[in-house]
C-alpha positions in Angstrom: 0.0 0.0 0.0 1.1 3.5 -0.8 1.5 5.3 2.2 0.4 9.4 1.8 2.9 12.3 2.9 1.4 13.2 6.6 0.1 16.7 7.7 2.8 18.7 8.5 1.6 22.2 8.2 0.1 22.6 11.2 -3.1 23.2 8.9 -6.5 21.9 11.6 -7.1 18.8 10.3 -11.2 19.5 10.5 -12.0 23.2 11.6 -15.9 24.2 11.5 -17.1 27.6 11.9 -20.8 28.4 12.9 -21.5 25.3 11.0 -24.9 23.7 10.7 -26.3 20.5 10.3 -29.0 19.2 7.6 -30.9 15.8 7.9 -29.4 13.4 5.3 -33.0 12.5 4.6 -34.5 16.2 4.6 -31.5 19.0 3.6 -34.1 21.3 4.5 -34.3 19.9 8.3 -31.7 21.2 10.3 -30.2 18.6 13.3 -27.9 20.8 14.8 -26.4 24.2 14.4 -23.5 26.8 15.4 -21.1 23.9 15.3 -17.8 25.3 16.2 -15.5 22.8 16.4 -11.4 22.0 15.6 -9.8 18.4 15.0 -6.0 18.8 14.8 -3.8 16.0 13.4 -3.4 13.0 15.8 -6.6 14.1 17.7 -8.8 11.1 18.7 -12.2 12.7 19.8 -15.7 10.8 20.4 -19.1 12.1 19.5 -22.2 11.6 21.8 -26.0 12.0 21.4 -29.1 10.0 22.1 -31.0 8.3 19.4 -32.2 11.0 16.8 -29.8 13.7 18.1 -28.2 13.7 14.5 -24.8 11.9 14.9 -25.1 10.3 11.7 -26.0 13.1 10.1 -22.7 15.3 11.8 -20.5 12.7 10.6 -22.1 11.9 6.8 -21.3 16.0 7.1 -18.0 15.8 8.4 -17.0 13.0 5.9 -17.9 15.3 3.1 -21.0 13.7 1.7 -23.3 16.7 2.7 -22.3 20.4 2.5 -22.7 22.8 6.2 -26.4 24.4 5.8 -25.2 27.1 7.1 -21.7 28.0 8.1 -17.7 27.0 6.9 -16.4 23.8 7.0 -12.4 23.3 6.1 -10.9 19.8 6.1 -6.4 20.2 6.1 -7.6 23.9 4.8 -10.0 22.6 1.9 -13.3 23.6 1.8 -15.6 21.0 2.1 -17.0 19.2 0.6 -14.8 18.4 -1.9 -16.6 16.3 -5.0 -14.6 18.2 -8.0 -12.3 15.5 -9.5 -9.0 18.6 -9.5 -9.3 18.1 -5.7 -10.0 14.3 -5.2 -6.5 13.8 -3.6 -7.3 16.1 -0.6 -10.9 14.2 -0.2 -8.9 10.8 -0.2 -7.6 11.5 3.2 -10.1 10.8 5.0 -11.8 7.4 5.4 -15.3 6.6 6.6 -16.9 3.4 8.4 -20.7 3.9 8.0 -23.2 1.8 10.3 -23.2 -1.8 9.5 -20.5 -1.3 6.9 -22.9 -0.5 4.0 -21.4 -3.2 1.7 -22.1 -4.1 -1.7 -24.0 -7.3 -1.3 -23.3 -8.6 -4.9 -19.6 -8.5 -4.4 -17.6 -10.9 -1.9 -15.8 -9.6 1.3 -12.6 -9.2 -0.4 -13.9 -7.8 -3.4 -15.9 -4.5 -1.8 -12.6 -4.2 0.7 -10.7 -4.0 -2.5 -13.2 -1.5 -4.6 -11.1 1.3 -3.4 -7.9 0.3 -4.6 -9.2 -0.6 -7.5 -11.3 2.5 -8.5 -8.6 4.9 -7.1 -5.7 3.4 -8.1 -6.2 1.4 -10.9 -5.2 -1.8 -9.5 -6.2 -4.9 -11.2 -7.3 -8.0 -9.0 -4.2 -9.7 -8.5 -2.2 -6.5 -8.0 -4.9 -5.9 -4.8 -4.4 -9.3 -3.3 -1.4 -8.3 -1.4 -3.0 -5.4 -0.2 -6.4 -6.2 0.7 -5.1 -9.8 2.1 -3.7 -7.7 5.2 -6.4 -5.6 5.5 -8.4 -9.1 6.0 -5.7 -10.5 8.1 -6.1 -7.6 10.6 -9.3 -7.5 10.8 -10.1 -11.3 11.2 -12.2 -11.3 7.8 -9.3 -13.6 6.6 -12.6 -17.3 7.0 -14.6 -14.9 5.1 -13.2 -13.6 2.4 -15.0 -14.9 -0.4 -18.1 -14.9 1.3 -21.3 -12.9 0.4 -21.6 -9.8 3.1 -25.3 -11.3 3.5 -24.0 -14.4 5.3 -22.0 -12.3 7.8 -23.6 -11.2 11.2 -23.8 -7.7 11.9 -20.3 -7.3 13.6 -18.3 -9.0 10.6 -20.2 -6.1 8.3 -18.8 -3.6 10.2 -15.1 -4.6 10.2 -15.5 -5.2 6.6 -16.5 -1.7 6.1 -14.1 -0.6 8.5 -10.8 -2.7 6.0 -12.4 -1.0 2.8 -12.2 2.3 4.4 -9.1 1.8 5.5 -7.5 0.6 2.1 -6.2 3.9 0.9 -4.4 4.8 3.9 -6.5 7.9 5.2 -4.6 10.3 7.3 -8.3 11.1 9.2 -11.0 7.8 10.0 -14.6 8.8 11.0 -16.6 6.0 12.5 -20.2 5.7 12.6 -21.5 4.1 15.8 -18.6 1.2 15.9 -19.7 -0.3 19.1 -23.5 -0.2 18.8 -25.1 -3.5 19.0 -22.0 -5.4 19.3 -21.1 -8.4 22.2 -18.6 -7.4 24.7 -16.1 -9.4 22.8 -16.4 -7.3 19.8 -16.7 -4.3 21.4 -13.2 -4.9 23.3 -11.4 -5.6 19.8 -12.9 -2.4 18.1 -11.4 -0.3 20.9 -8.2 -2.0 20.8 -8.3 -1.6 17.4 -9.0 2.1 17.2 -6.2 2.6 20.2 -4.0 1.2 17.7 -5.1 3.4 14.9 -4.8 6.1 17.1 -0.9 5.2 17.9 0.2 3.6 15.2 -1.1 0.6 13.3 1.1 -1.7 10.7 -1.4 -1.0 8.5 -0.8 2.7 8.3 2.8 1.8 8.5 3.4 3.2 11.9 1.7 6.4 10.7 -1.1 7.6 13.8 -4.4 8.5 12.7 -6.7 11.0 13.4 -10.0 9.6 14.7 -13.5 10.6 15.4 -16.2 8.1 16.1 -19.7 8.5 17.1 -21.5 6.9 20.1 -24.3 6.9 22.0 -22.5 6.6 26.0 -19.5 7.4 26.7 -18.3 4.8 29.2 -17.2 2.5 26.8 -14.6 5.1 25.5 -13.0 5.8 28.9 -9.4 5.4 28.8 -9.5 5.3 25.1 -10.3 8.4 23.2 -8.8 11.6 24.5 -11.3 14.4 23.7 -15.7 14.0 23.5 -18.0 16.1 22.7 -21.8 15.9 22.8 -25.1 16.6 20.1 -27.8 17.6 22.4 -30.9 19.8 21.6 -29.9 21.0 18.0 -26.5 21.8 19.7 -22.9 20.9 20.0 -20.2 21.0 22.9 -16.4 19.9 22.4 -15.9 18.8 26.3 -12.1 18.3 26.0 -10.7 15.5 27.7 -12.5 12.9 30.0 -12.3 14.9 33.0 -13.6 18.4 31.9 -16.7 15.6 30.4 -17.4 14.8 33.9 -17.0 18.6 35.6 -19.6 19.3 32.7 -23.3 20.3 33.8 -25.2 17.7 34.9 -28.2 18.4 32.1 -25.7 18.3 29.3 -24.2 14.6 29.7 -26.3 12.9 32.5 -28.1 10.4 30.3 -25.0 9.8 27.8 -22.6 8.9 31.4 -25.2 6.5 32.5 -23.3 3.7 33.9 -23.8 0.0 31.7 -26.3 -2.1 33.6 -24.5 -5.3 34.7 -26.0 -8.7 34.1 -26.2 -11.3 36.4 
C-alpha cells in the first residue's frame, strides 16, 4: 500500500465555523447548528447523542457527503465538501466506516474491501491481493473472504466496512457508531483496534491517525479516546478530555454517562 505524505503544516485537520447540520433524509431539516469545532492531526475525539440527536447526520457531514447548511467547513484547509475531480487527492484522506458497513452485497468480502484500490488506483485484482489480504488478516475477515456480506452477522459487516475504508491509507478515519449492538467481545477488539489506529497501526505503517467516532455513551470510551463532545438539543459542545466531560453540567451529559447495567 502507498502510504500518503502526513500533515505537517500545522493546517486543523477539521476546523468548523458556525457550522450547521442538515438531515441526510431532509436537507431542508436542520439537526444541529452553530457547530464550532477543531480536529487537529493526531486528535482522537468521540461524538455523543441519544437516538435521533443527528450523529449520523454530523458525521455523513463531516466525511464530506453533505455540505454545512449554514456555516464554513475546512478539512487540512480545503473547503468542504470536496466532490470536484481537480481536488480528489485532498478528499482521499479521510476514510469513513458507515453503520453496518454499507457493503455491496453482490460482491464478496474481499472484493468491496478492494473497490477502493481498484477505483482509485487502478489496481487490477491480483495487484490488490497483497493489499487487501492484510487488510483481511487484521481485521479477522481472513474465513470470510469470499463470502457474500449477506452471510456475515452484523459485527463481521462492520469490520468489513471498517478494511475497505481503511485501504487507501486515510490520514483522518470517521466511524459511525462502531460499538452499537456489538457483544462485549467485539466491542473490546474495536477499541483495541481504534487505540492502535490512534498510535500507530502496521497498516498505516506506523503512521497515527486521526480519529473521530460516534456513540451513544461514553463509558465505553473511557481510557480510550482523548477528547468528547456531545449533540444535544440542536447543539454541539467539544468537552475536551475525559475529566472536563465529567466537571460538565449535569443536564448536558447525564443520560449519555449512564453507567452500563450489569448482568447477572
Amino acid at each position: 500500500m502507498t502510504d500518503p505524505t502526513p500533515n505537517r503544516t500545522g493546517v486543523p485537520a477539521i476546523e468548523m465555523t458556525g457550522v450547521a447540520v442538515s438531515a441526510m433524509r431532509d436537507l431542508e431539516t436542520v439537526v444541529a447548528e452553530e457547530i464550532n469545532w477543531t480536529v487537529n492531526a493526531g486528535d482522537y475525539w468521540v461524538v455523543a447523542g441519544l437516538h435521533g440527536s443527528g450523529k449520523s447526520d454530523f458525521l455523513m457531514l463531516t466525511g464530506g457527503l453533505i455540505g454545512p447548511r449554514r456555516g464554513q467547513y475546512r478539512f487540512f484547509g480545503e473547503e468542504m465538501p470536496i466532490f470536484e475531480e481537480a481536488r480528489l487527492k485532498a478528499r482521499l484522506r479521510l476514510g469513513l466506516v458507515f453503520d453496518g458497513g454499507q457493503l455491496f452485497h453482490d460482491l464478496t468480502v474481499a472484493e468491496n474491501v478492494a473497490l477502493p484500490l481498484r477505483y482509485h488506483h487502478n489496481l487490477s485484482r491480483a495487484e490488490g491481493t497483497a493489499a487487501v489480504g492484510e487488510l483481511l488478516e487484521y481485521t479477522e475477515l481472513t474465513p470470510w473472504a469470499q463470502s457474500m456480506p449477506g452471510i456475515l452477522g452484523h459485527s463481521w459487516q462492520k469490520r468489513a466496512g471498517l478494511a475497505r475504508a481503511l485501504a487507501l491509507q486515510p490520514e483522518v478515519l470517521l466511524v459511525d457508531d462502531p460499538l452499537a449492538g456489538l457483544d462485549p467481545r467485539h466491542v473490546h477488539w474495536w477499541l483495541g483496534f481504534l487505540d492502535q489506529l490512534s498510535k500507530g497501526h502496521p497498516l498505516m505503517h506506523g503512521r497515527p491517525l486521526t480519529l473521530v467516532a460516534t456513540t451513544a455513551e461514553f463509558h465505553p470510551w473511557k481510557g480510550h479516546a482523548r477528547q468528547f463532545a456531545v449533540l444535544r438539543n440542536h447543539g454541539f459542545a467539544a468537552l475536551g478530555p475525559w475529566g472536563q466531560l465529567e466537571a460538565a453540567s449535569e443536564e448536558l451529559v447525564r443520560e449519555l454517562l449512564t453507567e452500563p447495567r450489569q448482568t447477572e
